[in-house]
C-alpha positions as CSV (number, residue, x, y, z in Angstrom):
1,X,-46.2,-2.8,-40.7
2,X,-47.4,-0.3,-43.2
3,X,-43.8,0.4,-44.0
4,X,-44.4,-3.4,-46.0
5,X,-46.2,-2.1,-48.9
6,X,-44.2,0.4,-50.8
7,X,-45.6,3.6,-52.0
8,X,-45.3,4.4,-55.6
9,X,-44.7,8.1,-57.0
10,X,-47.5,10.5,-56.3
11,X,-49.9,9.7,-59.2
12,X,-49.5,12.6,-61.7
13,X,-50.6,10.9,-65.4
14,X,-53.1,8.0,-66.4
15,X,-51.8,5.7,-69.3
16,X,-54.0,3.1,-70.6
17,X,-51.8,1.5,-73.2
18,X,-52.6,-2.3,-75.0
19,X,-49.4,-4.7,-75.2
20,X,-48.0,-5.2,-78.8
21,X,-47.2,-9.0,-79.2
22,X,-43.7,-8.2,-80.7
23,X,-42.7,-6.0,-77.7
24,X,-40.2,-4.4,-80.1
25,X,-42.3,-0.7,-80.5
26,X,-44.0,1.7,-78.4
27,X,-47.9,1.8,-78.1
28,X,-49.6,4.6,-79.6
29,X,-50.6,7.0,-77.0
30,X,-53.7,9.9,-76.6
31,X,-54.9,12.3,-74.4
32,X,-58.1,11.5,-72.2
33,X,-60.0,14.2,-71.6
34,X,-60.2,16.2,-68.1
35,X,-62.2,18.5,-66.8
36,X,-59.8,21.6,-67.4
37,X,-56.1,22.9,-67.3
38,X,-54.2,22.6,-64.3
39,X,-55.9,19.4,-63.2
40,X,-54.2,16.6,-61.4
41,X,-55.7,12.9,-61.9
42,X,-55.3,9.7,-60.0
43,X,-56.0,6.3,-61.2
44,X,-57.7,3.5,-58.7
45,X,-57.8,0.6,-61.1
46,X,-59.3,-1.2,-64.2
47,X,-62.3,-3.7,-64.9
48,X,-62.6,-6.4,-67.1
49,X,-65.0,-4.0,-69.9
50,X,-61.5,-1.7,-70.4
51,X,-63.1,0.7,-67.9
52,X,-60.9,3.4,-66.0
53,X,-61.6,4.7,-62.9
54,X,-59.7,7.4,-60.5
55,X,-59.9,11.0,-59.6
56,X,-59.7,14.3,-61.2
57,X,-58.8,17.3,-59.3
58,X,-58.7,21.1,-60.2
59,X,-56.2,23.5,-58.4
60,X,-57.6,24.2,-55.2
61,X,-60.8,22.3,-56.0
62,X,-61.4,18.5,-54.2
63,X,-61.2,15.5,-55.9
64,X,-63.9,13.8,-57.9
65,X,-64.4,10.3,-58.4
66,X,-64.2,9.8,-61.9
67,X,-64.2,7.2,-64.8
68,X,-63.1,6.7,-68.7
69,X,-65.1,4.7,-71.2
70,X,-63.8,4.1,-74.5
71,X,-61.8,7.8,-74.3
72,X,-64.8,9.8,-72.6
73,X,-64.3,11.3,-69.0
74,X,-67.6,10.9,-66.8
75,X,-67.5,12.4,-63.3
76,X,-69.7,10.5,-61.0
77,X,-69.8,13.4,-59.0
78,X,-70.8,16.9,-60.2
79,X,-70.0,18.7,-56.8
80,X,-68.5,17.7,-54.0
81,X,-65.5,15.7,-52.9
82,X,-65.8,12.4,-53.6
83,X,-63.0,9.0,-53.9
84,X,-63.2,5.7,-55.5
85,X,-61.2,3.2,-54.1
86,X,-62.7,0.5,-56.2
87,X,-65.0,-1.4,-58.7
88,X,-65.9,-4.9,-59.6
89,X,-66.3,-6.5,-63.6
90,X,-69.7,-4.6,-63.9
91,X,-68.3,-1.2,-63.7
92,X,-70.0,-0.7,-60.7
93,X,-67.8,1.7,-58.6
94,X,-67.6,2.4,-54.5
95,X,-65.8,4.8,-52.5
96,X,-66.9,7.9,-50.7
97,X,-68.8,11.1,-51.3
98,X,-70.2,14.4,-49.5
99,X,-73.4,15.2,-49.7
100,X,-72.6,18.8,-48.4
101,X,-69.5,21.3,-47.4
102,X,-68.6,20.8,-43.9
103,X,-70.2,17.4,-44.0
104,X,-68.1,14.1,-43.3
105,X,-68.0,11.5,-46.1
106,X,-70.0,8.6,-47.0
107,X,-69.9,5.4,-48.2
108,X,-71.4,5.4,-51.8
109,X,-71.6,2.9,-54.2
110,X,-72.2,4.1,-57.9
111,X,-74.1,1.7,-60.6
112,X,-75.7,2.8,-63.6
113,X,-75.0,6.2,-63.7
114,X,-76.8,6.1,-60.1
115,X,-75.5,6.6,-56.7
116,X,-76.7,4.2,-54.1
117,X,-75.7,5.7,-50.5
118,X,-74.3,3.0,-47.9
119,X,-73.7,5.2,-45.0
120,X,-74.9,2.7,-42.1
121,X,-77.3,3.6,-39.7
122,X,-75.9,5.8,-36.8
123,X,-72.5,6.4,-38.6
124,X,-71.2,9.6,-38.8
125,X,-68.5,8.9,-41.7
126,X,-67.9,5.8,-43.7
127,X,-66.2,5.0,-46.3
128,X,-66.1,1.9,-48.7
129,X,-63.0,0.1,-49.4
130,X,-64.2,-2.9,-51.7
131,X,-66.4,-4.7,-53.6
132,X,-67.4,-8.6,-55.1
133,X,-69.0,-9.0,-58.7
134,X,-72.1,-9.4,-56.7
135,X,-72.2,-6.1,-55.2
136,X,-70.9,-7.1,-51.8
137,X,-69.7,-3.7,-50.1
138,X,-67.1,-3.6,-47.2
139,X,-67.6,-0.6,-45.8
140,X,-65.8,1.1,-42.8
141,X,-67.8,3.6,-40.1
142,X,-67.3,5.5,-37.1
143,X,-69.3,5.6,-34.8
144,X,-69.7,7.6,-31.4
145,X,-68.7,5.0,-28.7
146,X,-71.2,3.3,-26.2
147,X,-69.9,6.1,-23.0
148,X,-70.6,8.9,-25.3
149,X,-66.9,9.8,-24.6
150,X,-64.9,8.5,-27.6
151,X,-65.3,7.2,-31.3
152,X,-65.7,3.5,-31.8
153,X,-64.9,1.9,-35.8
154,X,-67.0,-0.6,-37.5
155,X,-66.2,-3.0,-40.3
156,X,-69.4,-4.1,-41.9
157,X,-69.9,-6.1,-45.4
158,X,-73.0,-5.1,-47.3
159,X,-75.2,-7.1,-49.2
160,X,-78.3,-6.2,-51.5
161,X,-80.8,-6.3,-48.4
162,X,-79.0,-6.1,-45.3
163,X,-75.7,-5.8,-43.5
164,X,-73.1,-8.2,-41.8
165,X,-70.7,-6.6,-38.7
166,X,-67.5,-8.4,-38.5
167,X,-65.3,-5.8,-36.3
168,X,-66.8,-3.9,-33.3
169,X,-63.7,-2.4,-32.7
170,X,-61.8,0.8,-33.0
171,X,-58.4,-0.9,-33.5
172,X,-58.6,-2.4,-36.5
173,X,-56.4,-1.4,-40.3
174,X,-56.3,-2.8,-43.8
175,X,-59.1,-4.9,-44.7
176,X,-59.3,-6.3,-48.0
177,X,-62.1,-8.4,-49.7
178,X,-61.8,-11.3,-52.2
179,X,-63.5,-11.9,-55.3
180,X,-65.8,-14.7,-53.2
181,X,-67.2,-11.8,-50.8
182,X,-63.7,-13.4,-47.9
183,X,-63.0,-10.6,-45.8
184,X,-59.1,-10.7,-44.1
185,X,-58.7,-7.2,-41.2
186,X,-55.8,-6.8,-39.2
187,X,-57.0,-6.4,-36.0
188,X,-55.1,-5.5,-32.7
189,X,-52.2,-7.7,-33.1
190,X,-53.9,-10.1,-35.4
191,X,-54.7,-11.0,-38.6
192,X,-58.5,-12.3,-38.7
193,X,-60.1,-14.2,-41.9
194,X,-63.9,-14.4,-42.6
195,X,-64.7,-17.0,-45.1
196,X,-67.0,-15.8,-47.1
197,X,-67.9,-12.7,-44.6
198,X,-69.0,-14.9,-41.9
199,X,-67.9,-16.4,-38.4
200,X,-66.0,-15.5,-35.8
201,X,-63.0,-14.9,-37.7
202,X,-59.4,-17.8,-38.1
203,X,-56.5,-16.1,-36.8
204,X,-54.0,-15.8,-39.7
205,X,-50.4,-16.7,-38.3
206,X,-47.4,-15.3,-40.4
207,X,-43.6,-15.0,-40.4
208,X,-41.3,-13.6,-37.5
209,X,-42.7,-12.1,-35.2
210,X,-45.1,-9.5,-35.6
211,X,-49.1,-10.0,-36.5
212,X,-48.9,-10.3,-40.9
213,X,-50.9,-7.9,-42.9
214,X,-53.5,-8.9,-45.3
215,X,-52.5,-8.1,-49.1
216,X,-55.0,-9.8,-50.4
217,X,-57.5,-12.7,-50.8
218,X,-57.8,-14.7,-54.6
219,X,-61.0,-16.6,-55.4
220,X,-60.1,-19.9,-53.9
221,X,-59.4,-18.1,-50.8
222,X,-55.8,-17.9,-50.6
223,X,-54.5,-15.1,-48.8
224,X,-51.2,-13.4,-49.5
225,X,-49.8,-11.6,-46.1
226,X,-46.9,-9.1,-45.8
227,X,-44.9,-9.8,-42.9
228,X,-41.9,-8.3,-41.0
229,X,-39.0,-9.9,-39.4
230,X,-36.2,-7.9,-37.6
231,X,-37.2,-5.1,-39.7
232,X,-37.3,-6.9,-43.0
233,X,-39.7,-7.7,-45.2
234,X,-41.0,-10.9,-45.8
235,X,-43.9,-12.4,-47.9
236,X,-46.0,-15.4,-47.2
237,X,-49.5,-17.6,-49.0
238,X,-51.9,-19.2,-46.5
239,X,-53.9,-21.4,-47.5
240,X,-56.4,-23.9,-46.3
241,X,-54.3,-23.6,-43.0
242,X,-51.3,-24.0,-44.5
243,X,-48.6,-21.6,-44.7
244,X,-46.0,-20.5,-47.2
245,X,-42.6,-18.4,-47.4
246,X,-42.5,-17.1,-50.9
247,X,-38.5,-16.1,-50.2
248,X,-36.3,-13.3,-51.7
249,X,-33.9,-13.1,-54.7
250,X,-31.0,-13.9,-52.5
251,X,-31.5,-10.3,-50.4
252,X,-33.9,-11.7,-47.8
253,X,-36.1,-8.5,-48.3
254,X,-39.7,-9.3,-50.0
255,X,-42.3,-6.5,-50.2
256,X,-44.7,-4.8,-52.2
257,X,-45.1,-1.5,-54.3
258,X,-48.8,0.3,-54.0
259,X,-50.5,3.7,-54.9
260,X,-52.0,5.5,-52.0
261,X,-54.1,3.0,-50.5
262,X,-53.2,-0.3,-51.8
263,X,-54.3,-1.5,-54.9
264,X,-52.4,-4.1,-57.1
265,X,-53.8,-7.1,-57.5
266,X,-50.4,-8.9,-56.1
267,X,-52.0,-12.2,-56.2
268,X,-54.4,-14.3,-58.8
269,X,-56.8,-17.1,-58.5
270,X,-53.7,-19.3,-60.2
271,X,-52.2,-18.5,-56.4
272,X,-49.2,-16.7,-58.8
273,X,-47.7,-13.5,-56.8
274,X,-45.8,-11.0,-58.2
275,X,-43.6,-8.0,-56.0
276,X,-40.6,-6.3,-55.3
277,X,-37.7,-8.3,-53.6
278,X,-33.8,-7.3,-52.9
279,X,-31.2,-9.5,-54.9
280,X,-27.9,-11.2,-53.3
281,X,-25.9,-7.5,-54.4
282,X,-28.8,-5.4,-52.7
283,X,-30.8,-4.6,-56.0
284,X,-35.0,-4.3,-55.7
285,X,-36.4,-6.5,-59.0
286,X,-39.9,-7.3,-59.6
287,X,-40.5,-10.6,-59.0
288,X,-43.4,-13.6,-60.5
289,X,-43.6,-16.8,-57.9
290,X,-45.1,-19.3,-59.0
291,X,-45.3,-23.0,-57.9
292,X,-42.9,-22.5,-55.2
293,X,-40.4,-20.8,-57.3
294,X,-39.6,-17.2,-57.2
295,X,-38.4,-15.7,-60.8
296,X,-37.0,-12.1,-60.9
297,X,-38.0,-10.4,-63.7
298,X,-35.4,-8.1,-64.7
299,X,-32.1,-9.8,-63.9
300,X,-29.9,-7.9,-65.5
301,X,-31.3,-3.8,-65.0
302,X,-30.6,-1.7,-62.0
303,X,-33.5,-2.1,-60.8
304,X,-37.5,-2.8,-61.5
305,X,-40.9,-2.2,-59.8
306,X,-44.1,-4.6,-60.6
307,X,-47.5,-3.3,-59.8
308,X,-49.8,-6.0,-60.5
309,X,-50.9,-8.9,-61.7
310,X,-53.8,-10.4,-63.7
311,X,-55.5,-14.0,-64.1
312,X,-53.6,-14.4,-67.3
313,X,-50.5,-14.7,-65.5
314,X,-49.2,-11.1,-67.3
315,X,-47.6,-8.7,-65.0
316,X,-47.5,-4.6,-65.1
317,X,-44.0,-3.5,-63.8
318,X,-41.7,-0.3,-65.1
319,X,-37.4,-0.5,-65.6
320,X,-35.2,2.2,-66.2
321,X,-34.4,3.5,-69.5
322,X,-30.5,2.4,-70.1
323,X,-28.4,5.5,-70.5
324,X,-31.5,8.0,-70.4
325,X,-33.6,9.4,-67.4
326,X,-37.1,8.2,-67.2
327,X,-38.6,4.7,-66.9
328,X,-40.4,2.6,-69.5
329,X,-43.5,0.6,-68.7
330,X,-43.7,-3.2,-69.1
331,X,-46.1,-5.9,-69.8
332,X,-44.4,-9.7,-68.9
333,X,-46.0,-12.6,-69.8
334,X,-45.2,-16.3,-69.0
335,X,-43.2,-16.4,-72.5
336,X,-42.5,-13.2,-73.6
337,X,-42.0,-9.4,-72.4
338,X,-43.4,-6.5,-73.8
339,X,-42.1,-2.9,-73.7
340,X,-44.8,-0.6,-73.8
341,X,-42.3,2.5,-74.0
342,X,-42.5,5.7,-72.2
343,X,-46.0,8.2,-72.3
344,X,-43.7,10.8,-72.4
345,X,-40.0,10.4,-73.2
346,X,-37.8,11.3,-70.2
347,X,-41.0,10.8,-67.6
348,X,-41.5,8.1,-65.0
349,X,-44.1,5.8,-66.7
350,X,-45.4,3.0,-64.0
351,X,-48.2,1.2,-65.5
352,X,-50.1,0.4,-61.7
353,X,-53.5,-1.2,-63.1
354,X,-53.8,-4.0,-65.3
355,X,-56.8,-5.1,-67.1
356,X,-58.0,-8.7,-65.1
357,X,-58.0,-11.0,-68.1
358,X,-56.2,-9.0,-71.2
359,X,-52.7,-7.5,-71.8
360,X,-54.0,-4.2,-71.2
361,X,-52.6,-1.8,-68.5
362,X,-53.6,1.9,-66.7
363,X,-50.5,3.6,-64.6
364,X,-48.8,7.2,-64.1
365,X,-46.5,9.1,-66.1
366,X,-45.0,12.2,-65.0
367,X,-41.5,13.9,-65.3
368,X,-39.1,13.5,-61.9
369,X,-40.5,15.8,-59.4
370,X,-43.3,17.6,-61.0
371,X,-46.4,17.4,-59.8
372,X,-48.0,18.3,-63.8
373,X,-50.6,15.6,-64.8
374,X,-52.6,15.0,-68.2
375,X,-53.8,11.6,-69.3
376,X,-53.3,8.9,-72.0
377,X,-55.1,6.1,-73.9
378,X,-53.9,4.0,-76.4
379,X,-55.3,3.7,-80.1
């Protein structure tokens, strides 16, 4: 199932680069700072303030959850491994730290310059995976199993004041939460939705035959599910009960492209979806559906990745550069598209954050198969 969600190039260089309205020039691009030489850098998204946050890592040192604020680097950890894996519209961030060496992670969410530890009680490593505007946490935990013998997982939501279990069970993958605190888990061979974090969970029924995976869930509650059928991808919306095929370009293959653990946002409150989808001659374009129509993006190039989309409807992809190695990053809109140029010329530049309500994207640039990293804002 996991084989659904592509996996981008290993994140080597942060961009953050704002869209030009003509589309016809390259941003201005500079350095962010990092820590030192010889340091690699991963990017886990981008808030509605402009905020950047990822991970820095020195050669042979652990990673460190990190963020960038108006061109300053703060590390939110001094010592340590630690690993965002997201933040909500009030920069507050959550992922997973160690306290110690030899220790096993925790779930940590940082606000104001704080770090507020959500390890739950009994646990002997969490992590957290997401988080609402009001500071709901979904956090997952392992715990030693009721015989003693074995290890048992636990997918909890926090709240300011107390906690909510929604899987006893060791057998469950890729929970995501929606902006309304809706939690969707694949579980066994099931897909489970909790409306609003609560209940017993409605069973989330997708295409072909295997159990869908959960993509992700927009603020009217809308879930977008990746699902396989004879070993090709498919892509589907549920809503209300309701289900719907988004199709393919002609290819009959519909998937999507994410960074490590998946990020995107391939879905908006709008219910518009953007991904990658095989053509009728077997090229992958990026994609925008939208009202029951699926557009591709790029109908004329080779081919085209898109990596997220925002509640403006504009859409962070990459293309090829005709005649040249490397790939340029681009911003489409609804009317217009904007080429945001290469970091570097000659480098793979894949913008894989977006800004949530401006044309303002964070992605990766790095030359073909080096693993060299340094970072980028734009004036």
């Amino acid at each position: 199932m996991r084989a659904l969600v592509l996996t981008a190039a290993l994140l080597a260089t942060v961009t953050v680069a704002a869209a030009t309205e003509t589309g016809s020039g390259s941003p201005r691009l500079r350095p962010l700072p990092l820590p030192g030489p010889d340091t690699e850098a991963g990017l886990t998204g981008m808030t509605a303030t402009g905020m950047v946050h990822g991970f820095v890592r020195g050669r042979g040192a652990p990673a460190r959850a990190a963020v960038w604020r108006d061109g300053r680097l703060t590390l939110l950890e001094r010592t340590g491994p630690s690993t965002p894996t997201a933040a909500n519209d009030h920069d507050q961030v959550v992922g997973s730290y160690t306290r110690r060496p030899g220790e096993e992670e925790r779930a940590v969410l940082w606000t104001g310059g704080r770090r507020v530890d959500l390890h739950p009680r009994g646990a002997f490593r969490s992590a957290a995976v997401g988080i609402t505007d009001r500071a709901e946490v979904l956090v997952v935990s392992h715990h030693v199993s009721s015989d003693t013998l074995g290890t048992a997982r636990r997918l909890s939501l926090w709240r300011p004041g107390g906690w909510r279990t929604l899987v006893e069970d060791g057998r469950f993958h890729d929970p995501v939460l929606g902006a309304a605190g809706d939690v969707a888990v694949l579980v066994d061979d099931r897909a489970l939705l909790f409306p609003r974090g609560r209940g017993p969970g409605i069973r989330l029924v997708g295409l072909g035959g295997g159990a869908p995976v959960p993509m992700g869930i927009n603020a009217g509650g809308a879930v977008l599910l990746a699902c396989e059928d004879d070993g090709r991808g498919r892509a589907a919306l549920w809503r209300d009960g309701g289900l719907t095929d988004l199709g393919s370009l002609g290819g009959g293959d519909t998937r999507f492209v994410g960074t490590g653990p998946r990020h995107g946002p391939w879905l908006n409150a709008a219910g518009e979806v953007t991904g990658l989808s095989e053509t009728c001659d077997g090229r992958y374009h990026a994609f925008r559906w939208r009202r029951g129509v699926m557009t591709d993006l790029t109908p004329h190039a080779p081919y085209s990745t898109s990596y997220a989309i925002n509640e403006r409807g504009d859409i962070a992809g990459e293309v090829p550069v005709p005649g040249a190695a490397g790939t340029h990053a681009l911003l489409w809109k609804r009317r217009s598209t904007t080429d945001l140029g290469a970091a570097t010329p000659g480098n793979l530049t894949m913008p894989t954050a977006l800004h949530p309500r401006l044309p303002q994207v964070a992605g990766t640039d790095a030359a073909p198969g080096s693993s060299a990293t340094s970072l980028f804002t734009s004036q």
